[in-house]
C-alpha positions as CSV (number, residue, x, y, z in Angstrom):
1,X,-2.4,-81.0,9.9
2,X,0.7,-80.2,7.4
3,X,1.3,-82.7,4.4
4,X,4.9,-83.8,4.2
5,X,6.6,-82.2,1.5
6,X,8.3,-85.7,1.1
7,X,6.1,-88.4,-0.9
8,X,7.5,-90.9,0.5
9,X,6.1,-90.4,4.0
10,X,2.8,-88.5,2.1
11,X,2.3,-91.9,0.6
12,X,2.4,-94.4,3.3
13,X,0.3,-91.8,5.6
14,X,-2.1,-92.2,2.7
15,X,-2.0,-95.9,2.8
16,X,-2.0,-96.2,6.8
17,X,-4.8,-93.8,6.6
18,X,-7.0,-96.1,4.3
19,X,-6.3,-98.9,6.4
20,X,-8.2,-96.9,9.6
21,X,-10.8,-96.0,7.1
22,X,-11.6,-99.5,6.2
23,X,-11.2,-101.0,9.3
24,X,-14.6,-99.0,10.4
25,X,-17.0,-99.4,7.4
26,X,-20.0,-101.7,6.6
27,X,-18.8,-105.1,5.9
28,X,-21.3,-105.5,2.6
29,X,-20.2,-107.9,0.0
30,X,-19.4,-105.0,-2.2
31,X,-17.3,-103.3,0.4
32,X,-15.7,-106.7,1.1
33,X,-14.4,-106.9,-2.2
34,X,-14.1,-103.1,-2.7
35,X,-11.8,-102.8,0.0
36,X,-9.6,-105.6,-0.8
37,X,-8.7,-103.7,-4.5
38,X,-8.4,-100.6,-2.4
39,X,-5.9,-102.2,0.4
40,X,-3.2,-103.4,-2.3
41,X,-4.3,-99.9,-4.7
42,X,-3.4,-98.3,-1.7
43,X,0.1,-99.7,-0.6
44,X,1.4,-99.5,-4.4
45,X,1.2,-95.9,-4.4
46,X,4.2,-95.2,-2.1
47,X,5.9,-98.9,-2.9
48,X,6.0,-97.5,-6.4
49,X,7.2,-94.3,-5.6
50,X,10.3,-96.0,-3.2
51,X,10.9,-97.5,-6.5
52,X,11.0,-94.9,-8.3
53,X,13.3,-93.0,-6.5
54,X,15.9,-95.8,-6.3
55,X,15.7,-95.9,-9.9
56,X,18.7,-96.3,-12.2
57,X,18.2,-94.2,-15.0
58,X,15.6,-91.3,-15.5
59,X,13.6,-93.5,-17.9
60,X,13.0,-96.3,-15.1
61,X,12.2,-93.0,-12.9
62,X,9.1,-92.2,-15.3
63,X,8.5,-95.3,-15.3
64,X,7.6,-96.0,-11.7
65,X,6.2,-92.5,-10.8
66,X,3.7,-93.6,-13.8
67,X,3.0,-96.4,-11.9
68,X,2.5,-94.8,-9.1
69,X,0.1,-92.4,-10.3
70,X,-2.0,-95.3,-11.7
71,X,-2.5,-97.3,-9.1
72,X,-3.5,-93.6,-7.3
73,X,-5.7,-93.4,-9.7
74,X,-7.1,-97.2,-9.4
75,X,-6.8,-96.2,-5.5
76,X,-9.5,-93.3,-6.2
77,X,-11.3,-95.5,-7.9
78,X,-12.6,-97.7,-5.0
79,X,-13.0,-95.1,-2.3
80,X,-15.5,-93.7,-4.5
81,X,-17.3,-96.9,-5.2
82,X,-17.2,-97.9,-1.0
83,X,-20.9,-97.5,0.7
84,X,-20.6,-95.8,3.5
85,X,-24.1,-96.3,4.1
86,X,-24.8,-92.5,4.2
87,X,-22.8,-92.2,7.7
88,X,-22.0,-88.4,7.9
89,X,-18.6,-89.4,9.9
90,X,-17.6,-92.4,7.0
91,X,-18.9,-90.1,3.9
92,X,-16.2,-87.1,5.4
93,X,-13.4,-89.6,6.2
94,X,-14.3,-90.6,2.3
95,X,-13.9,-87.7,0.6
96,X,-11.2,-86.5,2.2
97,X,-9.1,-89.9,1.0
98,X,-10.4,-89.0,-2.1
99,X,-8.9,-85.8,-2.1
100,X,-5.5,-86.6,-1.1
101,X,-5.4,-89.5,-3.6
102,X,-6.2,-86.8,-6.1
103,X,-3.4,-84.4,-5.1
104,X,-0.8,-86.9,-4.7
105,X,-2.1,-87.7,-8.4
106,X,-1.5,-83.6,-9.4
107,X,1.9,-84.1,-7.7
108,X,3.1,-87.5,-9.4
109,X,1.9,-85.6,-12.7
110,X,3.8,-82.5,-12.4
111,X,7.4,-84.5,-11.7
112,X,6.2,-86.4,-14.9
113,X,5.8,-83.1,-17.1
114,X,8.9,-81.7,-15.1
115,X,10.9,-84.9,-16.2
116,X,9.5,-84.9,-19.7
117,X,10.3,-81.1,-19.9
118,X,14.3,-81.9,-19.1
119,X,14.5,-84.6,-21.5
């Protein structure tokens, strides 16, 4: 499958994809509360970057792409900390959330150095 070049739609796949994840893993007490950090993590990724790109000056620009790349960061975080209970299928799905949050974290930090670069 091709990644939209476009973060906005790159970061709502992300989000929609977590919600599928979740929806089929172990419903531990860690998980529980794992997943609720992970759902609003999750969602602030591309609600922060719709911000940022109606932003009013380049400085409130940074801002929000920071952020953004924060709560992608925070997002990380808790897929890495959910128990997938070993299941091959769950583990996969895992990692690969955890490698797009880490790209779209590369990405958000090259239009940061970009930005900084221009000022």
């Amino acid at each position: 499958m091709t990644k939209p070049f476009d973060l906005e739609p790159r970061t709502e796949a992300f989000a929609r994809d977590v919600r599928a994840f979740i929806r089929v893993l172990p419903k531990t007490q860690c998980n529980l509360w794992d997943i609720k950090q992970l759902v609003r993590a999750s969602g602030s990724v591309g609600a922060n970057f719709i911000e940022a790109r109606e932003a009013v000056s380049q400085k409130d620009f940074l801002y929000r792409v920071r952020v953004s790349r924060k709560e992608a960061k925070e997002a990380g975080y808790w897929l890495r900390l959910l128990d997938t209970r070993g299941i091959p299928e769950l583990e996969e799905s895992r990692l690969r959330l955890v490698a797009e949050c880490q790209e779209l974290i590369r990405i958000m930090t090259a239009i940061i150095k970009k930005c900084e670069l221009g000022d």
